[in-house]
ZAMARGU-4260 file (C-alpha; in steps of 0.2 Angstrom, whole numbers, plus 5000, padded with zeros to 4 digits):
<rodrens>
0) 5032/5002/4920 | 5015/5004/4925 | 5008/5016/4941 | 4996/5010/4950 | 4985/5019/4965
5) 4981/5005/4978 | 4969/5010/4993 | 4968/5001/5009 | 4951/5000/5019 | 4955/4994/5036
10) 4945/4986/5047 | 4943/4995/5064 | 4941/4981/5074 | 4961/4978/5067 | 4966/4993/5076
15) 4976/4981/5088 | 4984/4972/5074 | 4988/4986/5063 | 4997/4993/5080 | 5008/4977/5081
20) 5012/4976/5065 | 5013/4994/5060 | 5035/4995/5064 | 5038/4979/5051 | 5025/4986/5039
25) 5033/5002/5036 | 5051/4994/5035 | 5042/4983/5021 | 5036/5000/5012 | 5053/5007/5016
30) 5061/4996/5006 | 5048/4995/4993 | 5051/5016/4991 | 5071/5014/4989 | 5067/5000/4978
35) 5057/5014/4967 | 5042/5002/4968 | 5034/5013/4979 | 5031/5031/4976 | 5021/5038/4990
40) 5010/5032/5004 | 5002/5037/5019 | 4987/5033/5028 | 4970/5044/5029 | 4967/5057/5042
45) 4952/5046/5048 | 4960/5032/5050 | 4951/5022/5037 | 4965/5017/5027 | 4977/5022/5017
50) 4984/5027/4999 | 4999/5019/4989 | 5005/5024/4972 | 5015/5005/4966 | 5026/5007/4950
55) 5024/4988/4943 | 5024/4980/4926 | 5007/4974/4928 | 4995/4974/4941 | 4997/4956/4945
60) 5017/4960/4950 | 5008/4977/4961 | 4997/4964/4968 | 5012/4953/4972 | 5019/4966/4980
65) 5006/4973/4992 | 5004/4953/4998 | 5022/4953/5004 | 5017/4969/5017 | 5015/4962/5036
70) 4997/4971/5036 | 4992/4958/5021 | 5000/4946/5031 | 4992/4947/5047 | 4973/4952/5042
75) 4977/4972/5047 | 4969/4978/5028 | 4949/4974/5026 | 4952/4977/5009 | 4964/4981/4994
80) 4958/4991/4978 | 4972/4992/4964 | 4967/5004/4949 | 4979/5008/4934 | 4982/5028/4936
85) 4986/5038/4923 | 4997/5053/4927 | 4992/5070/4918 | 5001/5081/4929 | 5014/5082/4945
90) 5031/5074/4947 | 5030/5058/4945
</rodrens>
């Protein structure tokens, strides 16, 4: 398995969205975290976004994965970086 750190850019004119969707998106992540296909997330203190850590076997099965979150669904994320993250130290 493969970790992978994902950020989110959203769009503040999604605000409204994101507020909607917000209760089914973190149920989605919820499940992802028990599942062990999420690690950690959370959003930025300013709002902009937010940071994932996806555990996958490629990045096209971490890409999957963030498609199926009601944010994606809806239009809540601007944009979606996925980078491969190799893990030197900490408790992952």
């Amino acid at each position: 398995m493969t970790i992978f750190h994902v950020e989110y850019t959203y769009a503040p004119e999604a605000a409204a969205i994101r507020d909607e969707h917000r209760p089914a998106h973190r149920e989605y992540l919820g499940g992802l975290h028990e599942a062990g296909s999420l690690l950690y997330v959370g959003p930025f203190a300013d709002g902009s976004g937010a940071g994932l850590m996806i555990v996958a076997d490629d990045e096209a099965q971490a890409r999957r994965l963030l498609a199926d979150d009601p944010f994606a669904s809806v239009g809540a994320i601007a944009a979606t970086t996925v980078r491969e993250w190799t893990q030197v130290f900490g408790p992952f």
